[in-house]
N, C-alpha and C positions, 0 to 999 in steps of 0.2 A: 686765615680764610680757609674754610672747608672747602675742596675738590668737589664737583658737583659729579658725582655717580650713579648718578638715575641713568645713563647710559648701563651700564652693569646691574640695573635691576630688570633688565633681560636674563633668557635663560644665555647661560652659559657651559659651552663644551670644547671640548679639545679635539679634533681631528685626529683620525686612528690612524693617520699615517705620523704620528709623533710619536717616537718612543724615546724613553729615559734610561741613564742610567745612574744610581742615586748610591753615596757614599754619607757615611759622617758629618763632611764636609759642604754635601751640598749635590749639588746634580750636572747635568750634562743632557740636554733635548737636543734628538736630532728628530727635524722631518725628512724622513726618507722618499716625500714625492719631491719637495724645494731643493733637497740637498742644504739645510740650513741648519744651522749647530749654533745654539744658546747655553751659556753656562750658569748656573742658578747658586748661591750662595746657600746655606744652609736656612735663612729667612725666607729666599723664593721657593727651597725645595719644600719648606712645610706649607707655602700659598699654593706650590703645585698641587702637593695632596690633598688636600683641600677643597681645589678645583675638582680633582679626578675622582674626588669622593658625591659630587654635588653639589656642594657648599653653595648659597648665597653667597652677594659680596655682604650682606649684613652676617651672614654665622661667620663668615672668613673674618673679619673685625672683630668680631666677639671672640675668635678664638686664639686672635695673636694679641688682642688685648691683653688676655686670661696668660697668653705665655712671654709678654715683656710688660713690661712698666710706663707704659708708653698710653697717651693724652689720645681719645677718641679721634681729635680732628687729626693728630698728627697719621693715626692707622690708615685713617681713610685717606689720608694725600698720597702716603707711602705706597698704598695699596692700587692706588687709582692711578700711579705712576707706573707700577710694574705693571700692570693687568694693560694700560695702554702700548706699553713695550711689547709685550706677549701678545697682543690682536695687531699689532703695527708689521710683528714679524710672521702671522699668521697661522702661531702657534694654539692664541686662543679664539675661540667663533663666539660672538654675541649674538642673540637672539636666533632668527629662523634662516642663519647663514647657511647656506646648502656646505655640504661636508665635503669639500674640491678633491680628495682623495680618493674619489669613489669616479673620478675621470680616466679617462686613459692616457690621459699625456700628462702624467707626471715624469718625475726623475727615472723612478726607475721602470719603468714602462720605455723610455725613449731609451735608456741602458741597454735593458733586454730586449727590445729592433733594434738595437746598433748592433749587438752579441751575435743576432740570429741571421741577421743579414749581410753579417762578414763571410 
């Protein structure tokens, strides 16, 4: 059974308070307003770029299809399983999610009043 992803044929983006750092191996996101750290295997870190490039979830399927050997409906379960993990942890935004980053009560906004206010 196909994952139904017509949810992810929304626009899709990442919140600029998330940054990466990416190896060989794979990657490492922190959101520096959550205070939240996700590790990505070398599979997630090429859906990261992907994302960060613009990708549809249809070109993001066509493009890990192109780089494993791997059956359409199994891409799209795969894929529709991480990308829920990544909007669950609120790393990725679906459609006309306001970008929560651009608040002032994040992590490190409440850091820097604790800092300033010692």
């Amino acid at each position: 059974m196909i994952a139904d992803i017509s949810h992810y044929t929304q626009r899709l983006s990442i919140p600029s308070s998330v940054k990466e750092t990416a190896s060989e191996d794979g990657a490492v996101l922190l959101d520096v307003e959550q205070g939240v750290c996700f590790s990505l295997n070398s599979s997630g870190l090429r859906i990261w770029t992907l994302l960060k490039q613009g990708n549809n979830i249809d070109q993001i399927a066509d493009a890990l299809q192109a780089d494993y050997s791997v059956s359409r409906p199994d891409v799209l379960n795969d894929l529709h399983t991480f990308m829920l993990e990544l909007e669950s942890r609120k790393l990725l935004l679906v459609g006309d999610t306001p970008n929560k980053s651009a608040t002032k009560h994040g992590l490190w906004s409440r850091l820097w009043n604790r800092r300033t206010s010692a």
